[in-house]
C-alpha positions in Angstrom: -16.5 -80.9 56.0 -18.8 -81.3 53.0 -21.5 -79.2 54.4 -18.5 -76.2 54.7 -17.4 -77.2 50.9 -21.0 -77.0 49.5 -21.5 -74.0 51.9 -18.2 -72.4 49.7 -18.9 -73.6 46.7 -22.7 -72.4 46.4 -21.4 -69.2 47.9 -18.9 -69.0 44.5 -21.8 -69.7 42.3 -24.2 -67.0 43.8 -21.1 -64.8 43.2 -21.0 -65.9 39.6 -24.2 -65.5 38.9 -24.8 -62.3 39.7 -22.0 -61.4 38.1 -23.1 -63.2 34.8 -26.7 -61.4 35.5 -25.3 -57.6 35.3 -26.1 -56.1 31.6 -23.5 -56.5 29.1 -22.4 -53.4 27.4 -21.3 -53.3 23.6 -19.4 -50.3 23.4 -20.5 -48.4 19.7 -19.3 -48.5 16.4 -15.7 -46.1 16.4 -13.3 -45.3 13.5 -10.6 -43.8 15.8 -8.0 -45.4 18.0 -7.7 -45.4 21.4 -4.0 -43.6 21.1 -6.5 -41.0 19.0 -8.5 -40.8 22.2 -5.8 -39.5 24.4 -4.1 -37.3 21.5 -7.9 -35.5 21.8 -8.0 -35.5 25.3 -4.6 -34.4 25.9 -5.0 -31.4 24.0 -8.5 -30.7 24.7 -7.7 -30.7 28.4 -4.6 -28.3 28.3 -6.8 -25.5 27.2 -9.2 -26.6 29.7 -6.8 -25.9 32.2 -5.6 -22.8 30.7 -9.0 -21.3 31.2 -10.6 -23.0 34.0 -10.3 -21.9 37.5 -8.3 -25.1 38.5 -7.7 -26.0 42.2 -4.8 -26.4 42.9 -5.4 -27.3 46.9 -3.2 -30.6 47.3 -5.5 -32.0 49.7 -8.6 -31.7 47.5 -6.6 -32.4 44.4 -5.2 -35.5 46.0 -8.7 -36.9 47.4 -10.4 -36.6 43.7 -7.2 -38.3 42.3 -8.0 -41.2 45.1 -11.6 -41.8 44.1 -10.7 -41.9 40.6 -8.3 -44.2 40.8 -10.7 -46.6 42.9 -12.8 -46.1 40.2 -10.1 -47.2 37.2 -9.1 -50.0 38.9 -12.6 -51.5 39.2 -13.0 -51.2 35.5 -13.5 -53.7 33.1 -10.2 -54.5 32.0 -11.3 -55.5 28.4 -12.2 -51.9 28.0 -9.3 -50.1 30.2 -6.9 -49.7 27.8 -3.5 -49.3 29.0 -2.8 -46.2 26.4 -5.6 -44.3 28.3 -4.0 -40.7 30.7 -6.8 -40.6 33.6 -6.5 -37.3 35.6 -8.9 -36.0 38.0 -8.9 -31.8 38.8 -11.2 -30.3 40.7 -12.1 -26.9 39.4 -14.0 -24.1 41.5 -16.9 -23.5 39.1 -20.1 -23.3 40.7 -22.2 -25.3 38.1 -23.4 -28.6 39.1 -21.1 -30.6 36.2 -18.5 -32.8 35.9 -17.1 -34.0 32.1 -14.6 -36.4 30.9 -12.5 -35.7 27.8 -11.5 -39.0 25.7 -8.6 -40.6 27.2 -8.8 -39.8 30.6 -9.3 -36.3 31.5 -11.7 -35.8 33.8 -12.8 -32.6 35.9 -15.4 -32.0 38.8 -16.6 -28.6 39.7 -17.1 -28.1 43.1 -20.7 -27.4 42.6 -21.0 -31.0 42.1 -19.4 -31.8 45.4 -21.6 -29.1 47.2 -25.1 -30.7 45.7 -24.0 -33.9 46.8 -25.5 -35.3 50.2 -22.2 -37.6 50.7 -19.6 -39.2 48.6 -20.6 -42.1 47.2 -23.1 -39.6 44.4 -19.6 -37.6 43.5 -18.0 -41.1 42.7 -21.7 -42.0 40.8 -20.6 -39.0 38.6 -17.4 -39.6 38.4 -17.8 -43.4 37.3 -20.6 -42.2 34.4 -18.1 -39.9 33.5 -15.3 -42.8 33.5 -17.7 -44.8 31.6 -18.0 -42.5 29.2 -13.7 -43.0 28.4 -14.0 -46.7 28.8 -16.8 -47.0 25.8 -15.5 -44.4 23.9 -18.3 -42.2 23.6 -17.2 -38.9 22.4 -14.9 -40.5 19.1 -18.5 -42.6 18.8 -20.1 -39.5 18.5 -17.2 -38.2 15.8 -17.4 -41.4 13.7 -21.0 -40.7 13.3 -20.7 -37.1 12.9 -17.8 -38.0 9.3 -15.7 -36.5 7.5 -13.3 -34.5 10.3 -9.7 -35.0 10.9 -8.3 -35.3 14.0 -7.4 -31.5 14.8 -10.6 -30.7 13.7 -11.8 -32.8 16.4 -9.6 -31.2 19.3 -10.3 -27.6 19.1 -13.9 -28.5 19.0 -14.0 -30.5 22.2 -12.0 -27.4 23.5 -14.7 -24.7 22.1 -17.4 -26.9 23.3 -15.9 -26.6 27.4 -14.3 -23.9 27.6 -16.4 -21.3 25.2 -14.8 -18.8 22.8 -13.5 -19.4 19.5 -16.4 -20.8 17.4 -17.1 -17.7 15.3 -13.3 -18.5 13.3 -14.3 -22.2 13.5 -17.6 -21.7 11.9 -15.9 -19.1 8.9 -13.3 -21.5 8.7 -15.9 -23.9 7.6 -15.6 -26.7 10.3 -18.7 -28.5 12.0 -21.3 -26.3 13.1 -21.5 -26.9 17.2 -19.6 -30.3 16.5 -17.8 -29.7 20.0 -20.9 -29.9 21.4 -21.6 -33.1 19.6 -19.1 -34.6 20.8 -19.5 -34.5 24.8 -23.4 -34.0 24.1 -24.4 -38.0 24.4 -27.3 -39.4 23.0 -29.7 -41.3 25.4 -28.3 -44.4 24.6 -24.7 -43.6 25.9 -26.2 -42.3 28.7 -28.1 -45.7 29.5 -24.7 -47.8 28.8 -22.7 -45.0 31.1 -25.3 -45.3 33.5 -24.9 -49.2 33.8 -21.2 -49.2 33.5 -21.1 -46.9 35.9 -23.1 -48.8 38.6 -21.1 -52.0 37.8 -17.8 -50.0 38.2 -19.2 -48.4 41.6 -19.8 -51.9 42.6 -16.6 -53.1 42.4 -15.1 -50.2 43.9 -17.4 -51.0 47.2 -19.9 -48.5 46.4 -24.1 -48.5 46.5 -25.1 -47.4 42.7 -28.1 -46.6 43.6 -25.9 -43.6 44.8 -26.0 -42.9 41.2 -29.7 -42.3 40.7 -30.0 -40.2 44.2 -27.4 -37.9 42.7 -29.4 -37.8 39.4 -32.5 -37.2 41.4 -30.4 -33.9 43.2 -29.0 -32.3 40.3 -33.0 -32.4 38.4 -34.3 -30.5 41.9 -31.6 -28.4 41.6 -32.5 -27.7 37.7 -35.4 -24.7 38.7 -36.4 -23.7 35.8 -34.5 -25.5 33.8 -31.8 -27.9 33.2 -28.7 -27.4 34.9 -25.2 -27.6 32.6 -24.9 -31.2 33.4 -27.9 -32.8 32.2 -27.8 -30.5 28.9 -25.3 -32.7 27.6 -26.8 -35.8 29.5 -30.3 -36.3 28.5 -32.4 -38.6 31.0 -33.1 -41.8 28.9 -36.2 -42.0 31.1 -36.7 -44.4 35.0 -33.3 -43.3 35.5 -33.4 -44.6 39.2 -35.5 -47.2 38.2 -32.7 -49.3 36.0 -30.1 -48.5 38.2 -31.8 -49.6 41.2 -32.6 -53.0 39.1 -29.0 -52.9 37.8 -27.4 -52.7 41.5 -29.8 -55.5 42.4 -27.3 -57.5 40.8 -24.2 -56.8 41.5 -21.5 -57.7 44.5 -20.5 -55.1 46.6 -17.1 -55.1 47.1 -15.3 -54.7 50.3 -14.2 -50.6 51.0 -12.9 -49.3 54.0 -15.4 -46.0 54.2 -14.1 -42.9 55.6 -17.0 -40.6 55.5 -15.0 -37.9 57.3 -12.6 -37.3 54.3 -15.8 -36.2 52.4 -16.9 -33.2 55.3 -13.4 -32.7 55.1 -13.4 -32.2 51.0 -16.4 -29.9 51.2 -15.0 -28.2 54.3 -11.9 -27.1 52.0 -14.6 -26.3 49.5 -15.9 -23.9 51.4 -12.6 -22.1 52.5 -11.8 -21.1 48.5 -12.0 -17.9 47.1 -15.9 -17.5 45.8 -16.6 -20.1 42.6 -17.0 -18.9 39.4 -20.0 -19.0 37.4 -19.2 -20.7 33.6 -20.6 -17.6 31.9 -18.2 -15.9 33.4 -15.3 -18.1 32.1 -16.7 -18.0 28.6 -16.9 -13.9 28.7 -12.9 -14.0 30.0 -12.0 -17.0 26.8 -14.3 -14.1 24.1 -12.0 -11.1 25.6 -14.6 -10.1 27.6 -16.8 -8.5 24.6 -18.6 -11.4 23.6 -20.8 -12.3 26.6 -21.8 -16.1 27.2 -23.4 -16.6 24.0 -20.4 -15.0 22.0 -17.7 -17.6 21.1 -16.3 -14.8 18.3 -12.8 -13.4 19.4 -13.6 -10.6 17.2 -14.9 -7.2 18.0 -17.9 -6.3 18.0 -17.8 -2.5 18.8 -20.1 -0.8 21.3 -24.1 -1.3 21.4 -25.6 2.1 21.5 -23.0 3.4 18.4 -24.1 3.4 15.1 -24.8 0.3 13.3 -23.9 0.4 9.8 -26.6 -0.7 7.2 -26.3 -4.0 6.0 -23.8 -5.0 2.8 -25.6 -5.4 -0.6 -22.6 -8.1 -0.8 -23.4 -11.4 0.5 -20.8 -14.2 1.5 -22.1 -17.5 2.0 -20.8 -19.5 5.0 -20.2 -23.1 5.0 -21.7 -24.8 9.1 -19.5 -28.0 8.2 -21.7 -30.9 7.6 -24.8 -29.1 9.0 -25.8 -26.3 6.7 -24.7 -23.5 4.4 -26.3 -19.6 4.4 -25.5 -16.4 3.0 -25.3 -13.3 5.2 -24.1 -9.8 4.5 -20.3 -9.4 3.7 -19.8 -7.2 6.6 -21.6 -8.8 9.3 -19.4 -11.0 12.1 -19.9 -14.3 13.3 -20.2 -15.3 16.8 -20.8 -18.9 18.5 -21.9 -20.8 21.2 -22.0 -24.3 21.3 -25.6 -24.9 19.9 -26.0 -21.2 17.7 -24.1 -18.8 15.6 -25.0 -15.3 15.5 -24.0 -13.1 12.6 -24.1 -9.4 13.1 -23.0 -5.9 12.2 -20.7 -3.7 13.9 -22.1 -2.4 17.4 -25.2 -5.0 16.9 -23.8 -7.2 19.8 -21.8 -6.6 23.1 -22.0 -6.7 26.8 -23.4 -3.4 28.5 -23.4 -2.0 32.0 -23.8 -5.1 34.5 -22.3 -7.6 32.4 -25.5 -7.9 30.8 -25.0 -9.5 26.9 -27.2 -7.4 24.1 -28.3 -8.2 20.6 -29.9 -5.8 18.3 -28.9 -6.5 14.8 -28.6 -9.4 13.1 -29.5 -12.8 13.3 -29.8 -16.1 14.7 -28.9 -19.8 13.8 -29.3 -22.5 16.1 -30.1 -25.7 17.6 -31.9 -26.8 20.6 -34.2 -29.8 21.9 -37.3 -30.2 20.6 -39.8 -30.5 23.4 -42.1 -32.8 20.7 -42.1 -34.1 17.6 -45.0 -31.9 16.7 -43.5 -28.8 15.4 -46.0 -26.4 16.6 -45.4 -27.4 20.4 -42.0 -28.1 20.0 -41.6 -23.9 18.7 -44.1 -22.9 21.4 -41.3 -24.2 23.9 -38.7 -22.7 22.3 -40.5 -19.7 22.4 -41.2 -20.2 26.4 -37.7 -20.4 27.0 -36.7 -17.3 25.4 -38.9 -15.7 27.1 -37.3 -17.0 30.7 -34.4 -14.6 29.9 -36.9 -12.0 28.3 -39.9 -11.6 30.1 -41.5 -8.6 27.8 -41.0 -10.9 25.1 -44.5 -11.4 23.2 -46.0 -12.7 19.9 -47.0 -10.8 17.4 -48.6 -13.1 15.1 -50.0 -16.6 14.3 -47.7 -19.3 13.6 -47.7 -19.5 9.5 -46.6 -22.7 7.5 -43.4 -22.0 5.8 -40.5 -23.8 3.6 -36.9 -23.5 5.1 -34.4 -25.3 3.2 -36.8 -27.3 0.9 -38.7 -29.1 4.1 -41.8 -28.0 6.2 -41.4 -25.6 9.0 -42.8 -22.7 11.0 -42.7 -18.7 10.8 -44.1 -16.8 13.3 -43.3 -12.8 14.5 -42.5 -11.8 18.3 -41.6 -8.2 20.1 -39.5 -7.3 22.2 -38.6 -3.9 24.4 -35.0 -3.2 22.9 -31.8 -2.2 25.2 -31.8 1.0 22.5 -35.1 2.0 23.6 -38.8 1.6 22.0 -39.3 -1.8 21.0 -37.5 -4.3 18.4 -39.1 -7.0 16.1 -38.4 -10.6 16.2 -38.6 -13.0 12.9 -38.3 -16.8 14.2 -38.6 -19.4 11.9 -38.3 -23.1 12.9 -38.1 -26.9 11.2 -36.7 -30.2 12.4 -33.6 -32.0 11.7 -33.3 -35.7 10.8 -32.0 -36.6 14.4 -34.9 -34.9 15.4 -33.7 -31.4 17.3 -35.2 -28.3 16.5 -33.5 -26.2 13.9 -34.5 -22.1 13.9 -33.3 -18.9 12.6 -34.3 -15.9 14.7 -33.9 -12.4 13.3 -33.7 -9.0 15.2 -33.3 -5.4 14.8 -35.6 -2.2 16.1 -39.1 -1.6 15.5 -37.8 1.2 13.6 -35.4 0.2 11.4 -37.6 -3.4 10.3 -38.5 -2.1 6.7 -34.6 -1.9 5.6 -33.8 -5.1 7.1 -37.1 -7.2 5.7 -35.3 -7.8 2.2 -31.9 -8.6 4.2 -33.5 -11.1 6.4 -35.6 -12.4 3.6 -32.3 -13.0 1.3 -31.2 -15.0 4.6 -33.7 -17.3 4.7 -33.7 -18.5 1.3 -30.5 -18.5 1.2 -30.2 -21.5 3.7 -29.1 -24.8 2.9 -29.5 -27.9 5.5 -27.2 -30.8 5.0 -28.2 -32.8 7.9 -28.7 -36.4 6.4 -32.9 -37.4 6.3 
């Protein structure tokens, strides 16, 4: 009888101990409420809806709502608040992505569940993603961003998913791709989701290592480069290494495993109407004359028409907390997440094909930097415009320059223009206190570059970084 008691009793303390040796996680500094969560999710996700191509198949519907539930309820409870509205739609969008809104909202593309080799990596996702909610990441990411109220803050996190809008933002003044910010986690979130996530998939009955096989798919998917989910989930680095050590320690819980219900999931998959591509999603939210990079809900006439001469009036244009710059009174904005383009009428639209054009105008963005040596950091900038541009070449040397009072980069390319002949390139480049690459690219024809030197010259000088150093 003792030898079953001590047989019991060690048994309980193994259990404790590994559950005392998982990695405790701190979730980050946050101004906002939890209530203030779900108000941002709640309305973030009803214009998700309105634009995405949401399933609506009961049987696939109910099946996501199933594994996110098991997921929820092996939660820590000290961070599952009880004010929290957890959904789980499954859109047909053929990206490999999945996203949680604060609150609760969550929604898986099928892509996701068509890269995956069984179920257990769609609930990996799904408990990152849930990870995300519990900790709070995206209001983390607003209480370090400052200074925005709380509608501010929900058509952001809308503009950021769904596309369209951001050229009104931007002239309204708000935060210059703070959408993006928002759901665009920094690697050490994504460690803390990553960890989280494996103890929640634990508890739920599921191997985390799953986790790291699925991170390992979606980077052999990537190609060329990184597919939409890991754009806005950098890698901190031995992803599958930590996990791997993480699920080491944990308890499997008991789970009755029905692998047929996933075939049957990606069976129904399969039977839908073609999935939709994102860029195509973003083209139908601009009114179809903004292409994927266009966020502006403005027109933009027709490329190939005359493009007036540029303004001798300048406006300046507040990017919220991220910079100010002064552009011609009668050029438009137009956004993405990461870059605004301001040009003249006819100097931007979509032509035959689908195919989106720029001409005239110019360029402010933000993207990764590759290094923290600016000269290989621009040359990789530079290598990824030209995946999308293959007669893209340079010109010229790099040349030391000042933008906005700090040190950065100037350097000409060329390009063959959709209006015929060739059309000059300006790019100019510098870094940002968090460390991304900040540039300003400039365009127009070969044979119009002498009128729109002084133009693009004014720009320049004109900008006006605010990111704190």
């Amino acid at each position: 009888m003792r030898r079953t008691w001590f047989a019991i009793a060690s048994a309980t303390v193994l259990v404790v101990q590994l559950a005392d040796a998982q990695t405790k996680i701190t979730p980050p500094k946050n101004k906002y409420t939890p209530q203030q969560d779900v108000q941002l999710g709640r309305e973030a996700a009803a214009e998700v809806r309105k634009q995405y191509p949401v399933i609506t198949n009961s049987a696939l519907s109910g099946y996501l709502d199933r594994l996110g539930k098991r997921l929820v309820a092996a939660a820590p409870p000290d961070l599952n608040n009880p004010v929290f509205e957890y959904s789980f739609t499954p859109v047909n969008l053929k990206e490999i992505n999945a996203f949680a809104l604060p609150g609760g909202p969550m929604f898986v593309n099928r892509g996701m569940f068509e890269a995956a080799s069984g179920e257990g990596e769609v609930v990996g996702v799904m408990a990152h993603e849930l990870s995300h909610v519990l900790l709070r990441h995206g209001t983390a990411n607003a209480t370090k961003a400052q200074g925005f109220q709380l509608g501010q803050l929900a058509g952001a996190i809308a503009g950021a998913v769904v596309g369209g809008g951001w050229g009104q933002v931007i002239s309204e003044g708000s935060q210059f791709g703070l959408g993006a910010a928002l759901l665009k986690y920094s690697r050490e979130y994504e460690k803390q989701a990553d960890l989280l996530g494996a103890q929640i998939m634990a508890r739920a009955g599921y191997d985390p290592r799953d986790l790291g096989r699925m991170f390992e798919t979606i980077q052999k998917e990537a190609g060329s480069g990184a597919p939409q989910w890991l754009s806005s989930h950098p890698d901190p680095g031995n992803r599958s290494a930590y996990i791997a050590k993480e699920a080491a320690m944990l308890q499997l819980a008991p789970r009755e495993a029905q692998p047929a219900e996933f075939q049957q999931a990606r069976g129904l998959f399969a039977s839908l109407p073609p999935a939709k591509s994102m860029a195509e999603i973003e083209r139908a939210s601009s009114g179809g004359g903004g292409g994927s990079s266009s966020g502006g809900t403005a027109s933009v006439g027709r490329v190939g028409d005359p493009v007036p001469p540029p303004s001798s009036q300048f406006r300046t244009v507040q990017g919220g907390n991220l910079f100010d710059v002064s552009v011609p009174q009668n050029w438009q904005a137009l956004s993405s997440n990461n870059s605004v383009k301001f040009v003249p009428q006819n100097g931007y639209g979509v032509v035959d094909g689908g195919e989106s054009v720029f001409t005239h105008g110019v360029e402010l963005g933000v993207a990764r930097a590759s290094s923290r040596n600016l000269q290989e950091a621009t040359r990789t900038l530079v290598a990824n415009f030209a995946r999308s541009n293959p007669d893209l070449r340079q010109t010229s040397d790099t040349r030391d320059i000042q933008l906005s009072q700090r040190s950065g980069l100037g350097l000409g390319l060329v390009n063959r223009s959709a209006l015929g002949g060739t059309e000059q390139i300006g790019l100019y480049t510098t870094f940002l206190a968090d460390g991304n690459l900040f540039y300003i690219a400039t365009i127009v024809p070969d044979r119009e570059a002498d009128r729109y030197a002084p133009v693009f010259d004014r720009i320049a000088r004109s900008l006006r970084l605010r990111d704190a150093r």
